[in-house]
N, C-alpha and C positions, 0 to 999 in steps of 0.2 A: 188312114191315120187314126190312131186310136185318143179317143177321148183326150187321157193324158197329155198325148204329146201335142194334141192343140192344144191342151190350155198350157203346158210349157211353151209352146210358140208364141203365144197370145202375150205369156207374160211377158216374155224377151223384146217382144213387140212397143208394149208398152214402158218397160225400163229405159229403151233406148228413145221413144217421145222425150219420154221425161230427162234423160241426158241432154237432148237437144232444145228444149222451151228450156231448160236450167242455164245453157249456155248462150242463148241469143238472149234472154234476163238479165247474166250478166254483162254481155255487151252493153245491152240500152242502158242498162244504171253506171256501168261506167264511162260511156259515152256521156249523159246528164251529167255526171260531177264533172268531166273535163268540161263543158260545157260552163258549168256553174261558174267553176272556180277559176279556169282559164281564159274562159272563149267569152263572158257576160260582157256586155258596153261597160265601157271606162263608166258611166254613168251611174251605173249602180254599183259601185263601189270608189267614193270620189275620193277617200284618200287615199288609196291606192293610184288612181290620177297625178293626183298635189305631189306624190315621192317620185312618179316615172319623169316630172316634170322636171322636181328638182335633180332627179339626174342626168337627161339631158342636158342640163342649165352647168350642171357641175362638167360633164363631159364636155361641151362646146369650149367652158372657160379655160380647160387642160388642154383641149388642143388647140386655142387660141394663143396660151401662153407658149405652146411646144413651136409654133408656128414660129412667133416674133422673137425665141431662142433662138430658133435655126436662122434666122434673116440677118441677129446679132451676131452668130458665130461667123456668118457670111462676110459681112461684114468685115470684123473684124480679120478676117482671114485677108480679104482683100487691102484692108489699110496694113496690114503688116507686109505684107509680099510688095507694096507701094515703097514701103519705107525701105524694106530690104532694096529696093533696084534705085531708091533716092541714094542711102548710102554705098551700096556698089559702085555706083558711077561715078561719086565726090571720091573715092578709095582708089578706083580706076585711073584717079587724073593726077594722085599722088604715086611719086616712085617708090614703091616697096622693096627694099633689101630685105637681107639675111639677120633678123634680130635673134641675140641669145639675154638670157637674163638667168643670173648665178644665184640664188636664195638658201640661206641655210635656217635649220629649224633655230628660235630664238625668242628669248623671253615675250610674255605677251607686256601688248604697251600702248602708245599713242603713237608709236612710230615705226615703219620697218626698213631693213637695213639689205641694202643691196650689196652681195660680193661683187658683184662684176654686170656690166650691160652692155650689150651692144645695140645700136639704137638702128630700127628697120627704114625710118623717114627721117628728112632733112628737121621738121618738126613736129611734134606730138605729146606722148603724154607716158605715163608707168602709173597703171592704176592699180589698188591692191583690193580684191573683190573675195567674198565667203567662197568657200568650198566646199560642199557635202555631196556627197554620193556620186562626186564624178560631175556636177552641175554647177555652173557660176553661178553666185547669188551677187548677193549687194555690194555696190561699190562703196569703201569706206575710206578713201581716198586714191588722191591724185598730183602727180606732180610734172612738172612741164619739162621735154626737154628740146634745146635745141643747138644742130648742128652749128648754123650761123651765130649765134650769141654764143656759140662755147658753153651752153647748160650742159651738163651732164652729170645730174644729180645720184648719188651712190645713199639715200633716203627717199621713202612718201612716209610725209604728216599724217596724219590720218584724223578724220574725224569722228570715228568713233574706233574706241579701242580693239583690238585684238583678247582673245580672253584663251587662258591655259586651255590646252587639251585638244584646242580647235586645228579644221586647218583651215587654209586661205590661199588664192593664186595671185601672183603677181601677173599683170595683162600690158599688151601696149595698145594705145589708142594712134589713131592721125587724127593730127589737128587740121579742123577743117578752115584753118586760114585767120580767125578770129581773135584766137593765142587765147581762149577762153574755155576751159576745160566743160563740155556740156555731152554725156555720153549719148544724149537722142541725135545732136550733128553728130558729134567726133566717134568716127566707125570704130567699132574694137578692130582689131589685125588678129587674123585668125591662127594659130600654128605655132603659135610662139607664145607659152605658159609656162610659167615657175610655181610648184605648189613645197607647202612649207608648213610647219605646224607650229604654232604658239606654245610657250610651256611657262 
C-alpha cells in the first residue's frame, strides 16, 4: 500500500474516532442535564417540592369532592327509586279508570277553565303544571275532585298566574286519603295530560 493511501486510511480512521467520542459526549452531557434538571432530590430544588405538594393536595381535594358527588348522587338515586315504590304502592291500592281532560288554548290569567273531565279516582286532584320541551315543570295549582261529594270542578285557581305565549298541562293527582292536595303524597296518574297555551 502506498504511502498515500495509508495516510488516507489513517485519516478515515481517525474521523470516524472523532464521530464516535463526539457522540458518547453528547450522551454524557445529555444524560447530566436530564439528570440536573429532572432526576436532582426534591431537596435541591425546594420550591419545586412546595408546587408538587400543592398539587397533590389540590388533586386529593378533586377527588375527595368527585368521591362524596358520586355517594350524593347515589344516594339520591336511591331515595328517589324509594319514593317512587312509596307512591306506586299508595297509587296501586286506589282504583284507577279511564280519565280524559278537554283544555282549549285561553286567555292567560289566575285561573284555567276546563271544557269537559272525566275524573280517573273516586277522589283526587286536576292540577295545572308548566310545560316546556315536552317536560312537566311546576305545579301552579290545584283543585279537588270528588266522586262521593259530587265535586266536579270545570276550573283550578291557580296560584300563580299563566302568562301569554306559554304552554301549560293540565294533570290528575290521587288523593292520598287526607283531602289535602300535597304532590310529594298525592301520586301524579300518568297517561292522562291536557296541554294548552295561554295567550
Amino acid at each position: 500500500m502506498s504511502e498515500k493511501e495509508q495516510a488516507n486510511v489513517e485519516q478515515e480512521k481517525q474521523e470516524g474516532q472523532k464521530t464516535v467520542v463526539s457522540f458518547i459526549a453528547g450522551l454524557l452531557i445529555g444524560g447530566l442535564l436530564v439528570w440536573i434538571f429532572g432526576v436532582a432530590p426534591a431537596n435541591d430544588n425546594p420550591q419545586k417540592e412546595a408546587i408538587e405538594d400543592d398539587i397533590e393536595e389540590v388533586e386529593d381535594a378533586i377527588k375527595k369532592l368527585q368521591r362524596e358527588d358520586n355517594q350524593n348522587d347515589r344516594q339520591e338515586a336511591r331515595d328517589d327509586r324509594q319514593e317512587e315504590r312509596v307512591l306506586g304502592e299508595r297509587i296501586k291500592s286506589i282504583e284507577i279508570g279511564d280519565g280524559t281532560i278537554n283544555v282549549i288554548n285561553q286567555d292567560a290569567g289566575n285561573s284555567v277553565s276546563l271544557e269537559s273531565a272525566t275524573f280517573p279516582t273516586e277522589e283526587g286532584w286536576v292540577a295545572v303544571r308548566t310545560y316546556q320541551n315536552e317536560e312537566l315543570g311546576s305545579i301552579l295549582g290545584a283543585v279537588r275532585f270528588s266522586k262521593e261529594n259530587g265535586i266536579a270542578p270545570d276550573e283550578v285557581v291557580l296560584l300563580t298566574p299563566t302568562r301569554p305565549g306559554k304552554d301549560y298541562a293540565v294533570v290528575f293527582f290521587a288523593d292520598d286519603g287526607d283531602r289535602k292536595f300535597n304532590p310529594a303524597n298525592d301520586g301524579q296518574i300518568s297517561g292522562t295530560i291536557a296541554v294548552f297555551q295561554a295567550q
